[in-house]
C-alpha positions in Angstrom: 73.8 127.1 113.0 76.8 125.4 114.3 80.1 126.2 112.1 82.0 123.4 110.9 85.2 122.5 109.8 87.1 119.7 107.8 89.3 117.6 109.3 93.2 116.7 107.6 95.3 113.5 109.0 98.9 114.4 107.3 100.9 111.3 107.9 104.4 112.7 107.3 107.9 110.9 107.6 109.1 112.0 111.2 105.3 113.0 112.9 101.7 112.6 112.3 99.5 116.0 112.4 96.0 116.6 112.6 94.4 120.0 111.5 90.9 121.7 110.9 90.4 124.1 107.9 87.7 126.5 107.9 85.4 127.5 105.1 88.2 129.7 104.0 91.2 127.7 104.3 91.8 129.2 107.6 93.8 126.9 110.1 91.7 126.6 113.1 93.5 124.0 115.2 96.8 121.7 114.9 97.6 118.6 116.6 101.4 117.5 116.1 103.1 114.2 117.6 106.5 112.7 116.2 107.6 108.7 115.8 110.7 106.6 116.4 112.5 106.3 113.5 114.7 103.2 113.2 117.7 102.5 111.6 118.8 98.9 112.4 121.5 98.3 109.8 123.2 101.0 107.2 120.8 102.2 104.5 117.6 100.8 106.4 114.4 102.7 107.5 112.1 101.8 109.7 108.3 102.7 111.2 106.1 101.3 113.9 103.0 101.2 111.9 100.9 100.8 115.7 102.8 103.8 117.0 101.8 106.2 114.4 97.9 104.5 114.8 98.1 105.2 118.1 99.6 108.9 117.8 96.6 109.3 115.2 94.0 108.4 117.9 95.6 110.9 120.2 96.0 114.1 118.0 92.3 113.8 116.8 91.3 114.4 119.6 93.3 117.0 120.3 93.1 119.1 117.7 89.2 119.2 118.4 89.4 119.5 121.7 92.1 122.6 121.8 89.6 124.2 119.6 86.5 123.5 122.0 85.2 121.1 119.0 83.3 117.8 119.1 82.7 114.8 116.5 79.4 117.0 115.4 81.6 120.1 114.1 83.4 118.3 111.4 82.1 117.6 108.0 84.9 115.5 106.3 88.4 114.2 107.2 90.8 114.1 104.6 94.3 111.6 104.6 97.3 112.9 103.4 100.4 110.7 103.7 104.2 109.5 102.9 103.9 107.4 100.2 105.7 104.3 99.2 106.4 103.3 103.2 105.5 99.7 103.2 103.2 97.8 105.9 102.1 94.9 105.3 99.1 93.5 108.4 97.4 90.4 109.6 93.7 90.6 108.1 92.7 88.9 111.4 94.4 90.6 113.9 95.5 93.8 112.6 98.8 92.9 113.9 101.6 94.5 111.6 104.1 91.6 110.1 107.2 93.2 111.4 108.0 97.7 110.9 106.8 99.5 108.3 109.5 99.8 105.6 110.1 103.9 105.0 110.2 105.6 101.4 114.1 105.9 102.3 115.4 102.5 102.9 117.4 101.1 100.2 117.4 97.4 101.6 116.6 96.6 98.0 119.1 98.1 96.1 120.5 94.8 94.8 116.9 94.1 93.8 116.6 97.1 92.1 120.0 96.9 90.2 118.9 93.5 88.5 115.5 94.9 87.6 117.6 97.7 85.9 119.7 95.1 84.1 116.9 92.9 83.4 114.0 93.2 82.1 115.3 97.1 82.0 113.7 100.4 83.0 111.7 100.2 79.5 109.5 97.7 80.7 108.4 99.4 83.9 108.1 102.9 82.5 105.7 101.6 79.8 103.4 100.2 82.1 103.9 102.2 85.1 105.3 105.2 84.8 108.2 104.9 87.5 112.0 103.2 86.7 113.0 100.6 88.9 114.0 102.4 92.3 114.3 101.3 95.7 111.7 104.7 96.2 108.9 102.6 95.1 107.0 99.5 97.5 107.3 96.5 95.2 110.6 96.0 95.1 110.3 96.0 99.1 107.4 93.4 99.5 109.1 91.0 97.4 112.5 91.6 99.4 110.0 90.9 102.7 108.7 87.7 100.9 112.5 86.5 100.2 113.0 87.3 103.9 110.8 86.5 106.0 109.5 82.7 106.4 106.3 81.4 105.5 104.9 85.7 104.6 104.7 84.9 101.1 102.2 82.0 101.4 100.2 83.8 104.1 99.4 86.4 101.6 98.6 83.9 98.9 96.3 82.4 101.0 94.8 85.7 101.9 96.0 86.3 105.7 98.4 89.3 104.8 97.0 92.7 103.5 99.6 95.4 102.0 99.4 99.0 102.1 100.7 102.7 102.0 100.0 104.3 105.2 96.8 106.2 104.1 95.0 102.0 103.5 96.6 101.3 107.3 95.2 104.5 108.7 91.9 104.2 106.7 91.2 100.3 107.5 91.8 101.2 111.2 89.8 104.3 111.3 86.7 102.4 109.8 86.8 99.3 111.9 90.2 97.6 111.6 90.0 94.0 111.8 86.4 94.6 112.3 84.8 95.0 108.9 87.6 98.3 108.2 87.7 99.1 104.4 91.0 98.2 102.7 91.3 100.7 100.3 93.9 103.3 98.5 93.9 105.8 95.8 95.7 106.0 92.7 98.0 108.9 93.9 99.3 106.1 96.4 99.0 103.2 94.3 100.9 104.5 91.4 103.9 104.8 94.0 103.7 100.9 94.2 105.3 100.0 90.8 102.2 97.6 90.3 99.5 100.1 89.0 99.2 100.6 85.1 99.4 104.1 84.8 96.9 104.1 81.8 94.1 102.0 83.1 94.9 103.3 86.9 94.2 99.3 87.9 96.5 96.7 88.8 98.3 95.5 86.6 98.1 91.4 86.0 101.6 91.6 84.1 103.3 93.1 86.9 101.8 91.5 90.0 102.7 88.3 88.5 106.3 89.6 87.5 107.4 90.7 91.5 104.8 87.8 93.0 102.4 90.1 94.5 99.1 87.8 95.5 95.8 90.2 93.8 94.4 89.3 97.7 96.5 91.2 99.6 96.0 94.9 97.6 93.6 97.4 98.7 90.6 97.8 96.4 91.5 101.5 94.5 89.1 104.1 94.8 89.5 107.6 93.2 91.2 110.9 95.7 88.5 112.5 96.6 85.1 110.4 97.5 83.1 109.1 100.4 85.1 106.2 101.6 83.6 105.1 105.0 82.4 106.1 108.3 85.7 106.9 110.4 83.4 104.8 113.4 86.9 104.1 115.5 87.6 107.9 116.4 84.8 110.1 115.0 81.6 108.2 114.5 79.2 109.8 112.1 82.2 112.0 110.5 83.0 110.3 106.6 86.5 110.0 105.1 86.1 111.6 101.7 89.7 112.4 100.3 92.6 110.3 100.4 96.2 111.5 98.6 99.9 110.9 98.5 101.3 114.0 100.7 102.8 115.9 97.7 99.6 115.2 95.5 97.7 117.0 98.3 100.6 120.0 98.5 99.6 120.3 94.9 96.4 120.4 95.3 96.5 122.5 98.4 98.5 125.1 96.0 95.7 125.2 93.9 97.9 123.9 90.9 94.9 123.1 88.8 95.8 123.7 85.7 98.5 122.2 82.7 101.7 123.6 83.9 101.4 125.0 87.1 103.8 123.3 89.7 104.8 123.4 93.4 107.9 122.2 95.0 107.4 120.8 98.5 110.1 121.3 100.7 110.2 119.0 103.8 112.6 116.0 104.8 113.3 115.1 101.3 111.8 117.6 98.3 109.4 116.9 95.2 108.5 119.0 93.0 105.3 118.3 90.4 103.7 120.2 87.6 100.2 119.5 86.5 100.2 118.2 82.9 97.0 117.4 82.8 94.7 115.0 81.3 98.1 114.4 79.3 100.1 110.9 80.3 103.0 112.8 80.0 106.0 109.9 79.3 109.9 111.8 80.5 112.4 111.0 79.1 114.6 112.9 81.3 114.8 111.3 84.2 111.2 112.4 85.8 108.3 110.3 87.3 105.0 109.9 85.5 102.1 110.2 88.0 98.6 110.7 88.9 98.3 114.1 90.4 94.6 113.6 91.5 91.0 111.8 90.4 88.2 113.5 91.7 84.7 111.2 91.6 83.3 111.6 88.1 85.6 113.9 86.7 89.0 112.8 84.0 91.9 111.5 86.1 94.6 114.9 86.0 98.5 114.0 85.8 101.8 114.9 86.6 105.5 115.0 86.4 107.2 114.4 89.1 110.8 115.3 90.2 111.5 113.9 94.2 114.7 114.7 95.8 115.6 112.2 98.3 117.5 114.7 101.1 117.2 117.7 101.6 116.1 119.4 105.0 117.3 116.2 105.9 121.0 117.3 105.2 120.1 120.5 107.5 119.7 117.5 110.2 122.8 116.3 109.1 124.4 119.3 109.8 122.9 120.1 113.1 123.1 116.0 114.7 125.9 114.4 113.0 128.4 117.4 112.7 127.1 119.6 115.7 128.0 122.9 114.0 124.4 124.6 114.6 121.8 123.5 117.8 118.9 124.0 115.4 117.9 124.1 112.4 116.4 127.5 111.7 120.2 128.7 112.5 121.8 127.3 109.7 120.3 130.5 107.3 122.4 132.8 110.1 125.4 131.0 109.7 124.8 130.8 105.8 124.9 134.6 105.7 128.3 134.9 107.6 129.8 134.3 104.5 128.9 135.9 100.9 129.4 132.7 98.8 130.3 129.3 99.3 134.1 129.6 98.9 133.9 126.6 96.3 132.1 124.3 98.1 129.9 122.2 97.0 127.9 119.3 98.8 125.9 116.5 97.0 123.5 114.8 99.7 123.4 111.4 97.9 122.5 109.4 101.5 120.2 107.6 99.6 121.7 107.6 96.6 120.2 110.3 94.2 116.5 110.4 93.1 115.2 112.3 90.1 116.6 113.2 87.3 119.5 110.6 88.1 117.7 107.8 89.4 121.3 106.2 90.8 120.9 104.2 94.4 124.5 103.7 94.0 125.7 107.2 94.1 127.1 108.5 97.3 127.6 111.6 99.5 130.5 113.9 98.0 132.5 117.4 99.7 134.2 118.7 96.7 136.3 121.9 97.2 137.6 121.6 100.6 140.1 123.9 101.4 141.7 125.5 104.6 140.0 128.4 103.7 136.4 126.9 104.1 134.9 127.9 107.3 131.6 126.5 109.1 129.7 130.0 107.3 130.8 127.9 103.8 129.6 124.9 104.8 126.3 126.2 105.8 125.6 127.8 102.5 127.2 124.7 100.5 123.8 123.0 102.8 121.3 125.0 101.9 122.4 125.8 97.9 122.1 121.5 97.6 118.9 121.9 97.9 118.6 125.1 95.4 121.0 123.2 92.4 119.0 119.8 93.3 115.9 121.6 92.2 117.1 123.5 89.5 118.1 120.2 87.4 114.6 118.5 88.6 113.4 121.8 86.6 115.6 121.7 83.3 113.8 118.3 82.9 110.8 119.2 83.8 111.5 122.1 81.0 112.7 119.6 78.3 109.6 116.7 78.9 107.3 119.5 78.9 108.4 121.8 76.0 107.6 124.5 78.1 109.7 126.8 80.4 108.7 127.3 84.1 107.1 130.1 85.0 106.5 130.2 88.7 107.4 127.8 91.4 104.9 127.6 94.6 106.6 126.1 97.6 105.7 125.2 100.8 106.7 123.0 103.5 109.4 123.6 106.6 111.7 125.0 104.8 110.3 127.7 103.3 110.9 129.3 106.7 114.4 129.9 105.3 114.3 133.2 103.5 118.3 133.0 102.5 117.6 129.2 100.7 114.3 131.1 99.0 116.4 133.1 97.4 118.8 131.0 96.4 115.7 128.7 94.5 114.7 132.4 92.8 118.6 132.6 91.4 119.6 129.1 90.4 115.8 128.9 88.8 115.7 132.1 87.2 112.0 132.4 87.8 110.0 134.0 90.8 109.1 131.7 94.1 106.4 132.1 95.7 105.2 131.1 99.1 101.5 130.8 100.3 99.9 131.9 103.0 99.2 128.8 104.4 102.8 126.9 104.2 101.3 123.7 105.3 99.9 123.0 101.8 100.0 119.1 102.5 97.3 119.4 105.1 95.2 122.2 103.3 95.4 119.7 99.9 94.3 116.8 101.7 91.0 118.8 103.4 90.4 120.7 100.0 89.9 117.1 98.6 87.7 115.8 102.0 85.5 119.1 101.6 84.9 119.0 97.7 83.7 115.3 97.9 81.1 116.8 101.1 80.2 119.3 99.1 81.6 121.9 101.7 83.4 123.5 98.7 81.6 123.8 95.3 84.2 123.6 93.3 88.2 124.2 92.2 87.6 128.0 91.9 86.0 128.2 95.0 89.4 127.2 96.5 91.4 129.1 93.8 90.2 132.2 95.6 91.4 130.8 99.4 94.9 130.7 98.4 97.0 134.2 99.1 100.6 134.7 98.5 102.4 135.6 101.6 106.1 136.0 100.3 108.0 136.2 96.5 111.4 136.1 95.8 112.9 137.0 92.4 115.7 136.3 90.8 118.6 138.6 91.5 121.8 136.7 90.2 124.5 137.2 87.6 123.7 134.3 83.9 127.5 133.9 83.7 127.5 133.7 87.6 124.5 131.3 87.6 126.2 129.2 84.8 129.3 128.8 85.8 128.1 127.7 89.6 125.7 125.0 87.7 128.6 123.4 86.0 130.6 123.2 88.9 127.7 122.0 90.8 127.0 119.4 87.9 131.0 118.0 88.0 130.5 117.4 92.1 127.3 115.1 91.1 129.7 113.4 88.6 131.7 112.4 91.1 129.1 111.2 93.7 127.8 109.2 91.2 131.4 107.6 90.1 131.8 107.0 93.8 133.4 103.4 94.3 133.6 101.7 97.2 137.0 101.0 98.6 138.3 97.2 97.8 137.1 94.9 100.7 135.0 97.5 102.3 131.4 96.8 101.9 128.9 99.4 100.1 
């Protein structure tokens, strides 16, 4: 008998992977290739949507064939994917209409603030679940229809097609501009601002509010199912599973029941916590969203709290101020030093995300002094991360009524034992790491092989998932406390940041 594996497409921020999963959630092979970013004016963010199709096409085959694999030894592929980046296509050519507009850019923060004004955040969290954000993709095809010439009546009359990058990847996989299925999930099309969050199907009220034509969304389908034939790479092998990229870390944690969460910790950070079959409505500043639907089963939900930079600021640190060459050695230069002198940073590139929701926050150093060294500095990096988290969790504590337990984290960053325990102090609760980091991936194929039937069920994969590493808390209260409110007064004054008279925001 001739073993077989399922097959996860993680289409990330800065590089698309391919990986293959074994019957035990064993990573057999790993294909890895990065993509341009652009940046062509301050606060914009930019993809190639036919790069990363074409990087896909390469690291498929890769992956299989650096394992000695062919087409025949996979039962499933699986999509994971960033989220709310925008591309929007020509039906007939499969030409893009322009980049792909990134999860980052805040082009439409102007947009955003009159929403905010009017008709207010009320209106959008009822129906929803999400305030009005430049994170989300309406607000960014209605700023492409106010921009570019003659796009808005295209889509009307049917020539355009919008979707996150799991619909581009999936309507090219199964046959593009030939017959390929223009589908998504509702993990990705709750990101869009457009999906009722109740009925998990567009919502009329909405669509006609931001001028979105019915004709140019992807038909939604549930997470895990079998979608198509992916005939353009793999012909014979079915795309069963489809998920936003931290839905699938959530999943590939095993997270299945009310109040288990996971924090993914990549270029930006989000944690969730299952709630449930509970619609779960914060009121403190966290998203409500669908954590996965499984074919046939009750859609399960979530509360989300995304954190717009943070192994991004380790970037930072390395490109823009040169003080480390890469970034594994910030956690050295972190432990130079046993504190942080006083310093604190708050990463607010892109203004802040949860629990603040402010695109008009900025950036702040607070304590500079001449005693701060590069050591300081370091640890003021990683512990943004660490107080970021902790007051994504108080809220997640106040919507939920119930205090966190555990966090399970994963992604790059994990790497860094000095930040891990740093999470375990500010939190107060034990992290835990898995022993397969790369939960995004591992989600997405735990979906594929469930809807295949390669896995029976969720307690099948409840017993694939090992702890590798646990940190537990080790700080001071009054220490803890006292750092939290001075961390809390630096956010106060990133988001009071004003921009100087006649220079432009």
């Amino acid at each position: 008998m001739v073993d077989r594996y399922v097959m996860s497409i993680d289409q990330g921020t800065t590089s698309t992977r391919c990986m293959l999963f074994d019957q035990r959630g064993r990573l057999v092979s790993v294909s890895q290739r990065e993509h341009r970013q652009y940046f062509p004016q301050p606060g914009w963010v930019e993809h190639d949507a036919l790069e990363i199709w074409r990087n896909v096409q390469r690291i498929v085959h890769e992956a299989l064939e650096s394992a000695g694999l062919d087409s025949g030894s996979v039962a499933a592929i699986g999509i994971a994917n960033q989220r709310e980046t925008t591309v929007l296509w020509d039906r007939r050519t499969g030409a893009p209409v322009g980049r792909a507009v990134v999860w980052q850019d805040t082009r439409t923060a102007a947009l955003v603030a009159a929403l905010r004004d009017r008709p207010g955040d009320e209106y959008f969290l009822d129906r929803c679940g999400l305030p009005p954000s430049t994170y989300f993709s309406a607000p960014r095809i209605r700023w492409l229809f106010d921009h570019v010439e003659g796009l808005e009546q295209r889509a009307e009359d049917g020539e355009v097609l919008f979707g996150t990058m799991e619909s581009w990847l999936i309507w090219n996989l199964t046959g593009g501009a030939d017959g390929g299925l223009h589908i998504t999930d509702p993990t990705n099309a709750g990101r869009t601002m457009l999906l009722n969050v109740r009925t998990l199907t567009w919502d009329a009220e909405l669509l006609d509010f931001f001028g979105v034509p019915r004709a140019m969304l992807p038909e939604i389908r549930s997470s895990a199912e079998s979608y198509g034939e992916a005939c353009a790479l793999l012909p014979g092998v079915r795309i069963t599973a489809a998920l936003g990229d931290q839905q699938a870390a959530l999943f590939g944690q095993t997270c299945f029941s009310p109040g288990e969460a996971k924090c993914t910790y990549g270029t930006g950070s989000f944690l969730l916590i299952n709630t449930g079959g509970d619609l779960v409505r914060s009121r403190h500043g966290l998203l409500t969203t669908v954590a996965y639907e499984i074919a046939g089963q009750p859609t399960v939900y979530a509360l989300e709290g995304p954190m717009a930079v943070t192994g991004s600021l380790v970037q930072w640190f390395r490109d823009r101020l040169g003080l480390i060459s890469t970034a594994p050695e910030i956690e050295t230069l972190a432990r130079t030093v046993d504190d942080n002198g006083g310093c604190y940073i708050v990463p607010a590139f892109s203004g802040l995300f949860a629990p603040h929701w402010r695109s008009d926050a900025r950036g702040v150093v607070v304590g500079l002094t001449s005693y701060i060294t590069s050591g300081h500095l370091a640890r003021a990096v990683l512990e943004a991360t660490a107080w970021q988290t902790r007051e994504v969790v108080d809220a997640v504590n106040a919507d939920s009524g119930l205090a966190l337990r555990q966090l399970k984290v994963d992604g790059g960053m994990t790497s860094d034992n000095l930040l891990m325990q740093m999470l375990a102090d500010v939190l107060d609760v034990p992290v835990v790491r898995p022993l397969v980091a790369e939960t995004v991936s591992l989600g997405a194929a735990y979906a594929a092989g469930l809807a295949a039937g390669y896995w029976a069920d969720l307690e099948v994969l409840r017993r694939n998932w090992h702890r590798a590493a646990q940190w537990l808390p080790a700080m001071d209260p009054g220490r803890r406390a006292r750092e939290y409110a001075r961390w809390q007064r630096a956010v106060e004054r990133s988001l009071g940041w004003e921009a100087p008279p006649g220079r432009p925001d």
